[in-house]
C-alpha positions as CSV (number, residue, x, y, z in Angstrom):
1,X,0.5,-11.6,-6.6
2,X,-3.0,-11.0,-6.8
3,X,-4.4,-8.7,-9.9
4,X,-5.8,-5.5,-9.3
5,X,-7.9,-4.3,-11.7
6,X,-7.7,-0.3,-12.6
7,X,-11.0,0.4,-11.8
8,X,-10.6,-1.0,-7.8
9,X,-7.1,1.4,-7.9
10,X,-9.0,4.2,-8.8
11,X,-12.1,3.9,-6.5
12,X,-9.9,4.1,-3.8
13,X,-7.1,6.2,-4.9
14,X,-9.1,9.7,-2.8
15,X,-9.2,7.2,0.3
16,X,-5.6,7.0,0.2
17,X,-4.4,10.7,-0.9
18,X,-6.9,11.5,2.3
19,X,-5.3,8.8,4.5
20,X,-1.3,9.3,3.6
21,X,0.7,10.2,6.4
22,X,1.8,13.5,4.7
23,X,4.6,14.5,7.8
24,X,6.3,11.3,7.1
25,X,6.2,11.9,3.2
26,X,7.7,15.2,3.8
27,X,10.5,14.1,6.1
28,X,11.6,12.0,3.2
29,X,11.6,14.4,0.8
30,X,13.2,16.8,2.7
31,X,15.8,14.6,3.4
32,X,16.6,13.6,-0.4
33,X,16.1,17.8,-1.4
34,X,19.9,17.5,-2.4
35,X,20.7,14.7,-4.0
36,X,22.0,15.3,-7.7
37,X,19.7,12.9,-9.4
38,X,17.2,11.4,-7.5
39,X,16.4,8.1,-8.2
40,X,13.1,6.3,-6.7
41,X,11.8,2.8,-7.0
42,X,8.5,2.5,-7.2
43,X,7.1,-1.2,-6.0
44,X,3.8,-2.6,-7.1
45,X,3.2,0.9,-9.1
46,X,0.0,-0.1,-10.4
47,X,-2.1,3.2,-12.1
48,X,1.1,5.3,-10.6
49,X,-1.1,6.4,-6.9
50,X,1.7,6.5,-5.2
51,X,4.1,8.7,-7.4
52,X,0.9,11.3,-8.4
53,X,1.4,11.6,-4.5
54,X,4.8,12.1,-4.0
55,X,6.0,13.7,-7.0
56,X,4.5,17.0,-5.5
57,X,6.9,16.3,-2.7
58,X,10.3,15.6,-4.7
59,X,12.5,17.2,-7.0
60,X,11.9,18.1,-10.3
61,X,14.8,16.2,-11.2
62,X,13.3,12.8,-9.9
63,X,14.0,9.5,-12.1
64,X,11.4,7.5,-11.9
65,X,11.1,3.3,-11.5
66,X,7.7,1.8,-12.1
67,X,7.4,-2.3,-11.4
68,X,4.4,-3.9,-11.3
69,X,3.6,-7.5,-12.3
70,X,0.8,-6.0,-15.1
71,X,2.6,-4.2,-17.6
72,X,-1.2,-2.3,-18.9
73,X,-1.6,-0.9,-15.4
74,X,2.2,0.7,-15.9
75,X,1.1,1.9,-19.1
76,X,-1.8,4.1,-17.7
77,X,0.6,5.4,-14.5
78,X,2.8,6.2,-17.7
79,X,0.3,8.0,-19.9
80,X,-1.8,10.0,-16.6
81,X,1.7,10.9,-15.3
82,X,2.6,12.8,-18.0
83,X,-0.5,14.1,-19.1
84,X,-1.0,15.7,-15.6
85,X,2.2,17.6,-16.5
86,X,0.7,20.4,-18.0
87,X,3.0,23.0,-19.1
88,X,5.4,21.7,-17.0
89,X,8.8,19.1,-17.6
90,X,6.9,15.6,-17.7
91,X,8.1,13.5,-14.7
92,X,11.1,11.0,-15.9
93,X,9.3,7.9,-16.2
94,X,10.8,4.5,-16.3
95,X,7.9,1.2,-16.4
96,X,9.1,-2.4,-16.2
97,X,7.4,-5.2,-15.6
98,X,8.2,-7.8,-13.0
99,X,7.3,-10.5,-11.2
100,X,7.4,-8.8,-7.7
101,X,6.7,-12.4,-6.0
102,X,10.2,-12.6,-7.0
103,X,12.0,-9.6,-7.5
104,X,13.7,-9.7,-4.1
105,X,15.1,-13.2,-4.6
106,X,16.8,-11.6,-7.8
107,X,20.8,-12.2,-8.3
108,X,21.4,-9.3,-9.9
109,X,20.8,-5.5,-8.7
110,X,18.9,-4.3,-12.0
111,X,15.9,-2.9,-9.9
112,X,17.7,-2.6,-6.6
113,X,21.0,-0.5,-7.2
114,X,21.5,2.8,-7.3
115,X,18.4,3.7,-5.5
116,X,17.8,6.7,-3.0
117,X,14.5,6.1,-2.5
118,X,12.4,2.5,-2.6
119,X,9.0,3.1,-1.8
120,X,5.3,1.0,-2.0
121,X,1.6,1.7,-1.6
122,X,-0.6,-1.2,0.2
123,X,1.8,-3.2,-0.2
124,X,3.8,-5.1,2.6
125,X,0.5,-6.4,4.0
126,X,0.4,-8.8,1.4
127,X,3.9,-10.2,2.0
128,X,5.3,-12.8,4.0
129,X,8.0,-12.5,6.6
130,X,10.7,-14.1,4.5
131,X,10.1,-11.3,1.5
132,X,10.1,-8.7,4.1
133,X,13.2,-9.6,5.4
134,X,14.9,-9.9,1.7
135,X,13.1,-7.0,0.7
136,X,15.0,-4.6,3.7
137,X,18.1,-6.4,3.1
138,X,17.8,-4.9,-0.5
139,X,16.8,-1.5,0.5
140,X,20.1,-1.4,3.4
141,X,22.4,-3.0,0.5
142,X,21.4,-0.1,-1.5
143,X,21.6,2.7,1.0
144,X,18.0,3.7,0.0
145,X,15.8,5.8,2.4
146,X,12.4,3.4,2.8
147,X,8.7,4.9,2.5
148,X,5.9,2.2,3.1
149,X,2.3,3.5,2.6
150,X,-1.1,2.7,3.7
151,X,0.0,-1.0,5.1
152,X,-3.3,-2.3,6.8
153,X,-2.9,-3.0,10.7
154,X,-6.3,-5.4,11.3
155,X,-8.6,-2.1,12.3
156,X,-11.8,-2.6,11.2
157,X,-14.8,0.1,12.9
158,X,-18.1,0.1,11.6
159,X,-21.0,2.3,12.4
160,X,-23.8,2.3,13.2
161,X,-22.3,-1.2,14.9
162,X,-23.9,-4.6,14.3
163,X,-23.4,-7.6,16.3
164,X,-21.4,-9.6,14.0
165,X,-18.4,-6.9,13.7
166,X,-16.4,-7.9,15.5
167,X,-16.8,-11.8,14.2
168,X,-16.1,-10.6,10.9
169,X,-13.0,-8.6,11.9
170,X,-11.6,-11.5,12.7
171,X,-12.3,-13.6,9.8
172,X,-11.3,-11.0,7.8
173,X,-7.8,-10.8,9.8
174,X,-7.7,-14.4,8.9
175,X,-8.0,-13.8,5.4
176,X,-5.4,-11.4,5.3
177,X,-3.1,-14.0,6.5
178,X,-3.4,-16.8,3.9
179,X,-1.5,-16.2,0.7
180,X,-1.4,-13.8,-1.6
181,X,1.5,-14.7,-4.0
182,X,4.7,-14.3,-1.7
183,X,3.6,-16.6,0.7
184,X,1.8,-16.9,3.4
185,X,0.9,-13.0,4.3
186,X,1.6,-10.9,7.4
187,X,-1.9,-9.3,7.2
188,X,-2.3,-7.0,10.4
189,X,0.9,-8.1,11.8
190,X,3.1,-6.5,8.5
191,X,3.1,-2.7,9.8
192,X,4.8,-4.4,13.3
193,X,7.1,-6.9,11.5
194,X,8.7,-4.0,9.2
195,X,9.2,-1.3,12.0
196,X,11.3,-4.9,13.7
197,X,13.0,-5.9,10.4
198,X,13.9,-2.5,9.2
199,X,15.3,-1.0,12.4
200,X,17.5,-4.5,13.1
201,X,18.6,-3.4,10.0
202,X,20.2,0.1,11.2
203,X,17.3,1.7,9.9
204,X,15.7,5.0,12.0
205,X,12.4,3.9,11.5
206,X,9.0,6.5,11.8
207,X,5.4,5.1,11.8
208,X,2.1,7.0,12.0
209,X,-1.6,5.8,11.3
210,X,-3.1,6.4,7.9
211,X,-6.2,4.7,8.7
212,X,-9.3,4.8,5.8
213,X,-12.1,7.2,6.8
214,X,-15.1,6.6,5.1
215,X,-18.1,8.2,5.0
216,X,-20.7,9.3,2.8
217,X,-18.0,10.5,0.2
218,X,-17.2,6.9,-0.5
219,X,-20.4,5.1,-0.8
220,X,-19.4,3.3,-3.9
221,X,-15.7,2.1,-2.4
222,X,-17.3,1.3,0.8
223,X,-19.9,-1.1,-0.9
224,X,-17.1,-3.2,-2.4
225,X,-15.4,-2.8,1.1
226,X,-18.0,-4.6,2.6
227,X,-18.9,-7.2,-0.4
228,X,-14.9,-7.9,-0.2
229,X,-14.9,-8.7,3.7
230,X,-18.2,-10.6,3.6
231,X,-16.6,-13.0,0.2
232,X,-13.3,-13.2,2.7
233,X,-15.3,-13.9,5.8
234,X,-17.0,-17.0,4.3
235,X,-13.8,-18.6,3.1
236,X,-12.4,-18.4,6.7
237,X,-15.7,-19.5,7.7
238,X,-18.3,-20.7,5.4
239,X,-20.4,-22.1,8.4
240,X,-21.1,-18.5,9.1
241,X,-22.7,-18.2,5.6
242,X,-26.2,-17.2,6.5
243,X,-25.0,-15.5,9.1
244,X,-22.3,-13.0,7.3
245,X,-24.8,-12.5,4.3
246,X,-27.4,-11.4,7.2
247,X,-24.7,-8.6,8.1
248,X,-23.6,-8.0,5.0
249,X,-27.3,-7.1,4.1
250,X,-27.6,-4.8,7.1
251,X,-24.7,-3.3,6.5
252,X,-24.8,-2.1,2.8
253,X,-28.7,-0.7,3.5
254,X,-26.6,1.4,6.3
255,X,-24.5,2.8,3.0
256,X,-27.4,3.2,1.1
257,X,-29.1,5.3,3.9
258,X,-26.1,7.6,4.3
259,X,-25.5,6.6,7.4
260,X,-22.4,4.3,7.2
261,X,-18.8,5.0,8.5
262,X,-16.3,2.7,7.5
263,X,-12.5,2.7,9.2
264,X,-9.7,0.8,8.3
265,X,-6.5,1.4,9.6
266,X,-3.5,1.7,8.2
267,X,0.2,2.8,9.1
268,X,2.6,4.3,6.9
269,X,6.4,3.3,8.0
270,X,9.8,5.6,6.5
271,X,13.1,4.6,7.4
272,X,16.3,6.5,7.0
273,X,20.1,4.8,7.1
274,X,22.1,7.1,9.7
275,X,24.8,8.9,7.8
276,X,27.5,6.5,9.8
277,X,25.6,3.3,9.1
């Protein structure tokens, strides 16, 4: 799995809490309201985004699972988590560190059992199909209700437009595609394959867009946006070197000038096990 550096997780931590798909969140939660001891897995936890999210959603009485392959990044969800507590109970906070490229292929059930709730941030994107199929089989095998954030679906708008969008789209796409550490990724396809895999599952599956809106709020996030796509662009394609660097110029003197909007879409997916499944 790719590292992710804690600076990159914070620049685009406000793009996310913006983007989330908060009537799914909130079906979730309401649905877990009673259980006794709530217990959530947390997958690829990194700085802790995606708990700071939901945490205002869920019980008090929540048990926390942190995994992520970089045990420092758990140690700073760790330390922000209960610092942001204020006066109030600090969550209950569990970090381990695992290889995730690997977790689902696990014998036992150490991370998996026991689990109401298994949830990810920007996540399944980066997965092949045969880890998104072990992953759901995990999830049903526990009974766990499913809540997959901010999973890119290959929508990339820019404006003002330039005539090489659309080329660099779908390089970019490409990119996406090659792998990442679990094999070779779904990419755009992963928000399509999950809705499938989970609901042959016996899953009720929901899905709504979460897409990236980006404006002059995010000048900084959408410069290394557009530096990122350019670098994966030119691996797809180096012949379009020149090419891609003209449109990356053009398009990072449209940030600088205040005039850029970036989107990228995303879907967030839940998934809830009928009570007679």
């Amino acid at each position: 799995m790719g590292a992710f550096s804690a600076e990159w997780l914070a620049l685009r931590e406000p793009a996310d809490t913006r983007a989330r798909a908060e009537p799914l969140a909130q079906l979730i939660a309401d649905g877990l309201q009673d259980a006794a001891e709530l217990r959530v897995l947390d997958l690829g936890a990194g700085t802790g985004a995606n708990v700071r999210y939901l945490a205002k959603l869920l019980p008090e009485h929540t048990h926390w699972l942190l995994t992520d392959n970089d045990q420092a990044l758990l140690d700073q969800a760790a330390a922000r988590l209960r610092a942001t507590a204020g006066g109030a109970p600090p969550p209950r906070i569990e970090t381990r560190a695992v290889d995730l490229t690997h977790a689902v292929n696990w014998t036992n059930d150490d991370i998996w059992a026991g689990r109401d709730l298994i949830t990810a941030s920007a996540l399944l994107d980066l997965v092949s199909e045969q880890w998104l199929v072990a992953l759901a089989h995990r999830c049903r095998d526990a009974g766990a209700a499913v809540l997959f954030a901010l999973t890119y679906n290959g929508e990339l708008r820019c404006s003002p437009a330039e005539p090489e969008d659309e080329m660099v789209r779908e390089f970019v796409n490409g990119h996406q595609r090659t792998n990442k550490g679990f094999g070779l990724a779904l990419g755009p396809d992963a928000a399509e394959s999950a809705a499938r895999v989970f609901d042959e599952l016996g899953y009720e599956v929901w899905r709504q867009e979460s897409d990236w809106e980006l404006g002059q709020e995010s000048v900084e996030l959408q410069t290394q946006i557009i530096e990122g796509w350019a670098e994966a662009a030119a691996i797809i394609a180096p012949e379009e070197a020149a090419s891609l660097d003209s449109w990356k110029t053009r398009r990072l003197a449209h940030v600088t000038a205040g005039r850029s909007r970036l989107i990228v879409g995303h879907e967030d997916l839940a998934g809830w096990l009928p009570l007679d499944a």
